[in-house]
C-alpha positions, 0 to 999 in steps of 0.5 A, a space after each residue: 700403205 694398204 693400198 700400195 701393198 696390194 699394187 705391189 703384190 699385183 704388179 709382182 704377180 702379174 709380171 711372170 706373165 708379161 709377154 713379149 714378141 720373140 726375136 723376129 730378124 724382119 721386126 725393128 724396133 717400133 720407135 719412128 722419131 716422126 711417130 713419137 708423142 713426146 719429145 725425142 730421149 734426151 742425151 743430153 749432159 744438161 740435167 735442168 731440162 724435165 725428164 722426157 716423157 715416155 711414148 705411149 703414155 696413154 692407158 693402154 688395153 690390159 689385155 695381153 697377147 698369150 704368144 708373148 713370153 719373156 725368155 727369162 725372169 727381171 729382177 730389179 732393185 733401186 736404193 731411193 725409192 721403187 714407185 708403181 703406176 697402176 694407170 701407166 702400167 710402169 715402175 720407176 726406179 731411183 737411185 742406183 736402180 738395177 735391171 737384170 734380165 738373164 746375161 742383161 745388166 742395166 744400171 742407172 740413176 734413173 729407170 722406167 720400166 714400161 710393162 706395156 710396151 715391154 720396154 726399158 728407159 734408162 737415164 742418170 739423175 743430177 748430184 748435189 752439185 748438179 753434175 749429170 751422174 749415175 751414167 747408165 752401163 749396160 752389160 751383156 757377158 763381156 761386152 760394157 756400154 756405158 751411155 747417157 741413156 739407153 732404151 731397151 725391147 724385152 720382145 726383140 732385145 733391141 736398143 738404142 743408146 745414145 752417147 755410148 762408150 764401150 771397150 775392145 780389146 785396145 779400142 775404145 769406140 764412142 758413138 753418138 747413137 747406136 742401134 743394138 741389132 742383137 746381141 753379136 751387131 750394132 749399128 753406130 752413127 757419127 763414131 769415135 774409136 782410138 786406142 787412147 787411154 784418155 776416151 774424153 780426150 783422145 790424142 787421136 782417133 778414127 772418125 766415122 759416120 756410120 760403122 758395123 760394130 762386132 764386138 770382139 770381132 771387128 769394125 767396119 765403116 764406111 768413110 774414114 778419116 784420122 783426126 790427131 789432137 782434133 785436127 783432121 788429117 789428110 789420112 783418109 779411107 773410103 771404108 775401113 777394116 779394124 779386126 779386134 779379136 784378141 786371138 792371133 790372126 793372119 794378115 798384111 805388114 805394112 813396110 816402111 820407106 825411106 832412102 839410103 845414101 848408097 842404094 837409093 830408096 827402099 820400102 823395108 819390113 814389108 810382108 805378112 804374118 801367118 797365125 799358124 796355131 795356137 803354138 807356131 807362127 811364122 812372119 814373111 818380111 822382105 826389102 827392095 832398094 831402087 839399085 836393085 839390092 833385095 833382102 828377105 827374111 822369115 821368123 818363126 816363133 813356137 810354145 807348147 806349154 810345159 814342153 818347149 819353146 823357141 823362135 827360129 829366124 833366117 835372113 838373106 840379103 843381095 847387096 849391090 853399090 853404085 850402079 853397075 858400069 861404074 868401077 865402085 860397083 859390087 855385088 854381094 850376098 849376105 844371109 844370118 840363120 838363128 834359132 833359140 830353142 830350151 826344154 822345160 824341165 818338166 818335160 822329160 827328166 831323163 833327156 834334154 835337148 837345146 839348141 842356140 845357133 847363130 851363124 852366117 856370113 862373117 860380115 852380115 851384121 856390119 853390112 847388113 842394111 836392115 841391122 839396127 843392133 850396134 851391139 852385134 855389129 861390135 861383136 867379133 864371134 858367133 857361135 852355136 850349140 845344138 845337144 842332145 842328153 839322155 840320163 840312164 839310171 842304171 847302176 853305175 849312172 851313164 850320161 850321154 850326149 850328142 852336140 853340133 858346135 860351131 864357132 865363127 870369128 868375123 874378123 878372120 873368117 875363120 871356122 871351127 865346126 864339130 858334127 857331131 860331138 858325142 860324149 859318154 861318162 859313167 858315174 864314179 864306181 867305189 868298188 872297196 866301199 862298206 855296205 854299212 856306213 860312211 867311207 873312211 881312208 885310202 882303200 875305201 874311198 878309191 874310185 874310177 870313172 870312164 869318159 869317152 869323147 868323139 868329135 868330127 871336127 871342120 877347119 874351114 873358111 866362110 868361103 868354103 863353108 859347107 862346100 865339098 872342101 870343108 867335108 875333105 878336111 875333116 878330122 875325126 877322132 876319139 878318146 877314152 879316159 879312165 881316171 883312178 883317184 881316192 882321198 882321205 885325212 892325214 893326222 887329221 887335219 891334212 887332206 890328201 888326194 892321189 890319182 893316176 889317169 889313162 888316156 886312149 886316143 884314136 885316130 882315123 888320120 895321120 901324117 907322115 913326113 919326110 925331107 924330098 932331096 929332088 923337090 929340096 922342100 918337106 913333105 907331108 904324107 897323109 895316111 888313112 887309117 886307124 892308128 891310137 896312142 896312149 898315155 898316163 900320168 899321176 898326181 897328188 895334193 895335199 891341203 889344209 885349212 887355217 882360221 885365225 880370229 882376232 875379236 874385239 872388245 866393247 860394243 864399237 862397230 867391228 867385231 871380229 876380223 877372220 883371216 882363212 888361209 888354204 895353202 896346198 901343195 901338189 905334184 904331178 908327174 908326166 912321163 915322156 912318150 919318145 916312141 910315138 916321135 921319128 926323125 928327118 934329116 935335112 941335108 945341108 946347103 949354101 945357106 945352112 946347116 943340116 939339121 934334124 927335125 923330130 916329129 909325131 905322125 900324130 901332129 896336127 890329129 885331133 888331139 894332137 901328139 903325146 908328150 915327149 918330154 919327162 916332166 916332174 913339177 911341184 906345184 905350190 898354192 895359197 889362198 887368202 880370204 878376210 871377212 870382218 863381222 860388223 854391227 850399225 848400231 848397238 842394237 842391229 844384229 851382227 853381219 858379216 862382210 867380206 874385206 878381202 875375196 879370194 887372195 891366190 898366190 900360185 907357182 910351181 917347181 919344175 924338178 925336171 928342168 934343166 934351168 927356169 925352174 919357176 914358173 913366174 907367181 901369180 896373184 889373183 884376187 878381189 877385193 869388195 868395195 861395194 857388198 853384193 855390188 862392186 867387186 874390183 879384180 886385179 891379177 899380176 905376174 912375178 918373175 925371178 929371172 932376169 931379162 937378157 939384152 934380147 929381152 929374154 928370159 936367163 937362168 940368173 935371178 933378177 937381183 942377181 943381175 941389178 934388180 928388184 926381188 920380182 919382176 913385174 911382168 904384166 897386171 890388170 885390174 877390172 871392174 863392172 858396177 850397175 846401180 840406181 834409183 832402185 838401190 836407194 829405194 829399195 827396189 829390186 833390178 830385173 835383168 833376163 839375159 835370156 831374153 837379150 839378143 845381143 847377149 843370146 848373139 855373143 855379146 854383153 849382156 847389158 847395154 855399153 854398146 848402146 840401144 838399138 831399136 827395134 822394128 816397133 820403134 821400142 829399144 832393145 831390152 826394153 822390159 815394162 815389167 822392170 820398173 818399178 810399181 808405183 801407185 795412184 798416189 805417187 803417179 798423180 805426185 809431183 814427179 820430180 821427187 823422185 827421178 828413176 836413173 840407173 848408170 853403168 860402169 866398167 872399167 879396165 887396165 892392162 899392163 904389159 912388161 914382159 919384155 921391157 916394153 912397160 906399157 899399157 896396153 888396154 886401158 878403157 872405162 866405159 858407160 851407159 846411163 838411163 834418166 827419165 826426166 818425167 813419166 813421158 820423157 826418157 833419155 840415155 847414153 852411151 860411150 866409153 874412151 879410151 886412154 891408150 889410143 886417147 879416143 871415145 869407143 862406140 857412143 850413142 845418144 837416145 831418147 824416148 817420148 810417150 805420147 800417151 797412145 805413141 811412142 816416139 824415139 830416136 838415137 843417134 851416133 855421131 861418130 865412128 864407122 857406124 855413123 847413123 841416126 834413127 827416127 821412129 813415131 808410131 802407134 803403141 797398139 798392136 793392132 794399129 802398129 803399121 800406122 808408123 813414120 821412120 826415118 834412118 840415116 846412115 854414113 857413106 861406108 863407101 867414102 
């Protein structure tokens, strides 16, 4: 023991002057195969054969170069057993050894440290099995090698590795040997690099002979071929390029081809992404078809945390049919402009600018041959906001705003534009209330406000759309409303609100209109200029509430039923403005009568004509609302549960008509047949009057002319429900509307449209992050305990008797459903049918398979106008996202 003590103490205190060569660029390392006086290191997985010996076994001269010194201190450790060899000048470590030298980690079953020759072998040692374990990893910062044996200089840092396996980014790279040039290069021999996350047994992967190793940088090799399940394929490169970096960079998109039955074949989604900064980017995509139809399109998206983010998108697209020469050919120009932008609300407080535009041709998403999303294609409005709000903390509060709107329907092609809306309001003023203390009766609770709005509004066509047409027919104007209200209690239990408004309008157009004798036609006169009206009105209400309990006794299930009713009565009175209204006679002809017409110049303003007649009404409301408290179990605490949500039954009393003083009652309401989950809505219309032989409405009561009390002018019922697996396991559903496009475009927010993919192959609305985790145990489980599914409904019905036609006139159910039948295997549909014209709306079908490192789907609807199947395999990774295959087929529109 003596003796081994002061060998250790030797070795230990003699090791702070082993010296080492210094990093010399034109040194290699000095381990010729064809010089070695052992039999080459071993990398082998068979662990029977003896350890190999070390080059240089021999005792070596003791002296040491003084200009040899190593940079750093070595640290080692090893749980077995740390045996020194005096004669060999070498420590050997076992089990769990560990060598640290600065950022240098090298662990291992197995290794030799040979002071000598400054160098390191490292090797894994056999399990009571016999299996070849304790691999060695090597570490240097971030970069891990883990090989079957490694061999390592302190003088120049370099190795040699055999057998390694390292990991970048998304790539996996093995290597049969590889030379460590620094700390930034190696050199790799006979190499394997996929993006599978099965490194033993890739579905594919790239192989090379010799390769150019940047970690965190990039791979360059020389002759390359792709091998899928160990196949070679004919998918070859004389040299390759694979960047690695995980930070955004700048390069070539790889487009994909295919045919079109109409315009030939084409090469699609082409183009290069620029990574501008940290905070913009900008992709450049085009498309060209043999017929000569091309379409190109630009995205952008940008962030800048704790300010803003958005994305912006424009896309254009020259259509040509048939051939030129033949009476089927057209030619057409489509374009889209979108642009998403929000405000973090740490940003600024005070102000708050957003943006949400979606305009364009009205007919760009139905004919659009790069629009894969059905679910736009079947919406028949676009529209768009872009605002700006600014908050004054003064005293009175001021709000302002200055908005762009614009609304779009593509069916009609008509457009309704404002630039700009501007709007201001001032925060309610209480000039009576007390400086101490809460406000009490009907002075101190008086209050006014001021609002004013002002809009510049375009009326025009998608032909005519921002052409010196649509600035002529501008209508311009403004409002001003000062609103005067209070409120306070009666008896108590009655609460009382009365009010007056005033209204300013001003406009800066009006029309005059007059009977020509010569033309014999009506003309109207514009006349340019200021010109204003104004108006006032007062109303009042009064309300209450009513609670009616009704408790039960013993420990049964329900426990009380609660009945709230709100029954309000108002009334509102409108005086009539004659003096804003003139008059024209047209003069009497061979086919009728002289009349007289009465008009306002202010027809067809921004805000259109005062009215003219006196109007008085009573309006008459009752809301109902029926709760129950229930109980599990004996011991389960008490919950509450609606029965009854929001029964409203509403009319009103004309007092200043002359006949039909009702108005027809209206019942709303909802009713929940699911807590939290499915709520079914119904509405109806009753009238008292009856029905003339013309099918319009009499002042004679309905009973009085043969019928029933009410008559049943039209009804509807809806609902919406969404549930699955996760409602039975207690999971939670994760739905972002925001990051939805058909939603953010105007259409529904979920998916009964159907599924449309994306340029990557995914479908849209696909978010990973909204299934559920589940664990290692569950995954490696068998898998059909438990299928993740979700369906979802929506159901609606219309009836229509207004004038005795008794139909319905919409009466649809629609759906859409997901179940994924194994971890790797996904299918959905949907469709709906229609019970009035007995057919099936939009229906698609799909499926998505993960192979591993693949993603492949496909969809298809096999009838209806958007007729069209989708194919998509591809890689997963980003970084190798061009190497794809699809294919799409669409219907002959032309047919």
């Amino acid at each position: 023991m003596l003796y081994i003590l002061s060998c250790s103490i030797f070795l230990l205190l003699s090791a702070s002057k082993i010296s080492a060569q210094e990093i010399k660029t034109n040194e290699g390392i000095r381990i010729p195969a064809e010089r070695r006086a052992a039999p080459a290191i071993q990398d082998s997985l068979v662990i029977t054969a003896p350890t190999p010996a070390i080059p240089g076994a021999a005792p070596q001269d003791t002296v040491r170069r003084s200009n040899e010194v190593l940079t750093d201190q070595v640290v080692y450790s090893a749980e077995d057993y740390m045996r020194l060899s005096p004669r060999e000048n070498r420590l050997y470590l076992y089990d769990n050894a560990v060598i640290t030298y600065g950022d240098i980690n090298i662990t291992a079953g197995k290794i030799i440290l040979d002071n000598e020759r400054n160098e390191i072998y490292a090797y894994g040692i056999p399990d009571s099995t016999g299996t070849y374990s304790q691999k060695p990893v090597f570490t240097q910062g971030q970069n891990v090698v883990r090989p079957d044996s490694i061999r390592f200089n302190f003088d120049t840092e370099r190795a040699l590795v055999f057998n390694s396996r390292t990991e970048q980014g998304e790539f996996k790279v093995l290597g049969e040997i590889t030379k460590r040039e620094n700390d930034s290069v190696y050199y790799m021999k006979n190499v394997k690099f996929t993006t599978s996350p099965n490194e033993e047994n890739p579905d594919y992967y790239f192989y090379a002979r010799r390769i150019k190793f940047v970690p965190d940088k990039k791979i360059v090799s020389g002759l390359v071929n792709m091998y899928i399940a160990d196949v070679p394929t004919p998918l070859g490169l004389p040299f390759g390029y694979f960047p690695m970096t995980e930070e955004e960079t700048s390069g070539f998109i790889i487009p994909s081809f295919g045919d079109d039955n109409n315009r030939g074949y084409y090469l699609q989604n082409g183009g290069y992404y620029f990574a501008i900064s940290d905070y913009v980017d900008l992709t450049v995509l085009g498309d060209y078809y043999t017929n000569g139809s091309y379409g190109f399109r630009t995205e952008s998206s940008y962030a800048l945390r704790y300010r803003f983010r958005g994305n912006l998108s424009f896309r254009y697209e020259k259509l040509i049919n048939s051939e030129r020469g033949f009476p089927d050919f057209s030619e057409s120009s489509v374009y889209n402009l979108r642009w998403h932008h929000t405000q973090d609300s740490k940003a600024s407080p005070s102000s708050r600018f957003s943006a949400s535009v979606n305009l364009g041709s009205s007919d760009y998403y139905q004919a659009s041959t790069n629009q894969m999303n059905t679910g736009n294609r079947l919406t028949n409005t676009l529209s768009s906001s872009v605002s700006y709000s600014k908050t004054f903390n003064i005293q009175p509060q001021v709000n302002l705003s200055v908005a762009a709107t614009h609304s779009q329907n593509t069916n009609t092609q008509q457009i309704n534009m404002t630039l700009p809306t501007v709007q201001a309001s001032m925060a309610r003023v209480y000039p009576f209330e007390p400086k101490i203390g809460a406000k009490k009766g009907i002075i101190e609770n008086i209050n006014f406000q001021y609002n004013f709005r002002g809009e510049n509004r375009f009326q025009t066509t998608d032909s005519l759309f921002f052409k010196p047409e649509m600035f002529k027919n501008a209508i311009l104007g403004a409002q001003h409303q000062i609103p005067l209200t209070t409120n306070f209690k009666l008896f108590n239990y009655l609460s009382v609100n009365a009010g007056t408004n005033y209204t300013e309008a001003w406009v800066f157009k009006t029309f005059e209109r007059r009977y020509d004798e010569d033309a014999r036609l009506e003309v109207i006169d514009t006349v340019s200029g200021f010109d204003s009206y104004r108006t006032y009105n007062f109303n009042t209400s009064i309300g209450t509430t009513i609670y009616g309990t009704k408790n039960f006794s013993g420990n049964g299930k329900w426990q009380a039923i609660r009945h709230v009713l709100r029954p309000s009565i108002s009334y509102n009175i409108n005086p009539g403005f004659e003096h804003y209204y003139d008059e024209y006679m047209i003069p009497e002809t061979d086919d009728r009568e002289a009349r007289i017409v009465e008009y306002s110049r202010f027809q067809g303003t921004l805000y259109g004509p005062p009215g003219k007649l006196f109007s008085s009404s009573i309006g008459l409301s009752l809301s109902n609302t029926f709760e129950a408290k229930v109980k599990d179990s004996a011991d389960a605490a008490p919950r509450k549960v609606k029965l009854l949500n929001n029964l409203n039954i509403s009319t009103s009393y004309n007092l200043a008509g002359d006949s039909l003083r009702l108005s027809p009652i209206s019942v709303r309401g909802s009713i929940p047949i699911v807590q939290n989950k499915l709520d079914v809505n119904f509405g109806t219309n009753l009238d008292i009057y009856a029905l003339n032989n013309n099918n319009r409405r009499i002042d004679r009561l309905n009973i009085q002319n043969g019928g029933s009390l009410f008559r049943l002018t039209n009804a509807n019922v809806s609902f919406g429900y969404s549930f699955s697996s996760r409602d039975f396991s207690g999971g939670k559903e994760n739905v972002n509307r925001l990051e939805n496009q058909t939603f953010r475009n105007g259409g529904r927010p979920d998916d009964l449209f159907g599924k449309d993919m994306d340029i990557d192959g995914t479908f849209y609305d696909e978010q990973e992050e909204d299934m559920p985790e589940e664990d290692e145990e569950s995954q490696n489980s068998w898998y059909n305990f438990n299928i993740p599914w979700d369906l979802r409904l929506a159901y609606t019905m219309n009836y229509s008797n207004s004038a005795r036609q008794n139909e319905l006139s919409s009466h649809s159910l629609m759906f859409s459903g997901d179940i994924e039948l194994s971890p790797n295997w996904n299918i959905g549909a949907s469709s709906g049918y229609d019970f009035v014209n007995h057919g099936f709306t939009h229906t698609q079908l799909r499926f998505a398979r993960d192979l591993e490192s693949w993603r492949m789907t496909f969809s298809w609807t096999p009838f209806g106008l958007y007729k069209q199947w989708n194919f998509f395999i591809g890689i997963k990774s980003s970084l190798l996202s061009d190497i794809k295959y699809e294919k799409r087929r669409e219907r002959d529109r032309s047919l």
